[in-house]
TORDODREN-744389 format. One record per residue (C-alpha): residue number from 1; chain; x, y, z. Coordinates in pm, whole numbers, padded with zeros to 5 digits. Layout:
<atoms>
NUM | A | X | Y | Z
...
</atoms>
This chain:
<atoms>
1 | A | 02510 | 04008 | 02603
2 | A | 02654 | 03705 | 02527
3 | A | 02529 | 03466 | 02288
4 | A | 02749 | 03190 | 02275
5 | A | 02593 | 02964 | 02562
6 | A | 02257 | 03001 | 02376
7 | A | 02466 | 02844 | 02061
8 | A | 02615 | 02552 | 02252
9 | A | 02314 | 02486 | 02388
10 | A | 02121 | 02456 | 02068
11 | A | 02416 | 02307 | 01911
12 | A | 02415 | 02034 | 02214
13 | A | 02014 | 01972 | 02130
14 | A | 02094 | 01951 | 01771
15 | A | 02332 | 01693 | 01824
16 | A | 02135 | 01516 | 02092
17 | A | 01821 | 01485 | 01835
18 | A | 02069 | 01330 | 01586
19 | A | 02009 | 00997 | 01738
20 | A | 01617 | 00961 | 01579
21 | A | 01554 | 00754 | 01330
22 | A | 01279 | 00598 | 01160
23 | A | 01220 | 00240 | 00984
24 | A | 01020 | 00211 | 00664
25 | A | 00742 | -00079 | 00700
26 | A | 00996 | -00282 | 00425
27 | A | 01295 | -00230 | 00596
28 | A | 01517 | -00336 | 00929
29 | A | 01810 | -00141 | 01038
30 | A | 02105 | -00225 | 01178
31 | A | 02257 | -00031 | 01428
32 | A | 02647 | 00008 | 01468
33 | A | 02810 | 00157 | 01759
34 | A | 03187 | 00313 | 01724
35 | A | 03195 | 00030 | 01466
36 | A | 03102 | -00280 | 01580
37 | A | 02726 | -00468 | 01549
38 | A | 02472 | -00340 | 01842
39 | A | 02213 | -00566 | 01904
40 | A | 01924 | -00683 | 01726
41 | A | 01798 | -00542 | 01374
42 | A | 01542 | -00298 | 01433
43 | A | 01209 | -00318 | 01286
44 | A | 01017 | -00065 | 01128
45 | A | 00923 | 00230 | 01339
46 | A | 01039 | 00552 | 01494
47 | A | 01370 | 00448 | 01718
48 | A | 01658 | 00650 | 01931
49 | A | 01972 | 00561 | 01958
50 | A | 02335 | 00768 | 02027
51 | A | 02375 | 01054 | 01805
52 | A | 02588 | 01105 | 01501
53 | A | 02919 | 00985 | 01501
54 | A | 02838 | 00747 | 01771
55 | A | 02569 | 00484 | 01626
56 | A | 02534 | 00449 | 01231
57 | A | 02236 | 00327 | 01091
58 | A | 02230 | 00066 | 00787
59 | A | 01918 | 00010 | 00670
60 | A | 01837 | -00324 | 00494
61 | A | 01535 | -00459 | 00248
62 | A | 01579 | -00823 | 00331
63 | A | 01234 | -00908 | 00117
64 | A | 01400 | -00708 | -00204
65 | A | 01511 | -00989 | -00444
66 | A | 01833 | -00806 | -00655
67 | A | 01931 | -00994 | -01009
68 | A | 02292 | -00960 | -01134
69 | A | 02312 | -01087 | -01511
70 | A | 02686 | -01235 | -01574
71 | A | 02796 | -01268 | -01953
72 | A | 02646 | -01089 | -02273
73 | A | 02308 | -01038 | -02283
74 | A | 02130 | -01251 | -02560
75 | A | 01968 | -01034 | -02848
76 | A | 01692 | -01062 | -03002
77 | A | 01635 | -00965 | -03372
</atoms>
């Protein structure tokens, strides 16, 4: 019996099923496909696109406020 056409196929469906993603309520994705910007950010919510190695998904906080402090800190004592 061979077995290998059973593995492709579930390799195939693996592959295929690569392509779901989901979106946090505090996020928006951004979708790139073979490396260049696809269309709209996504919002939050489940979402299919092209599998692995096709799309890559970059997903953004745009409400998270980041603070970066330049020169010494002061200290207090």
């Amino acid at each position: 019996m061979k077995r290998w056409p059973v593995l492709v196929l579930i390799a195939a469906a693996c592959w295929l099923a690569s392509g779901l993603y989901f979106v946090q309520p505090d996020e928006q994705a951004l979708v790139r496909r073979c490396g260049r910007f696809a269309g709209v950010p996504r919002e939050p919510g489940a979402h299919w696109g092209l599998p692995v190695g096709i799309d890559s998904i970059h997903r953004l906080k745009p409400r998270e406020i980041k603070r970066v402090m330049i020169g010494p800190a002061e200290i207090n004592g």
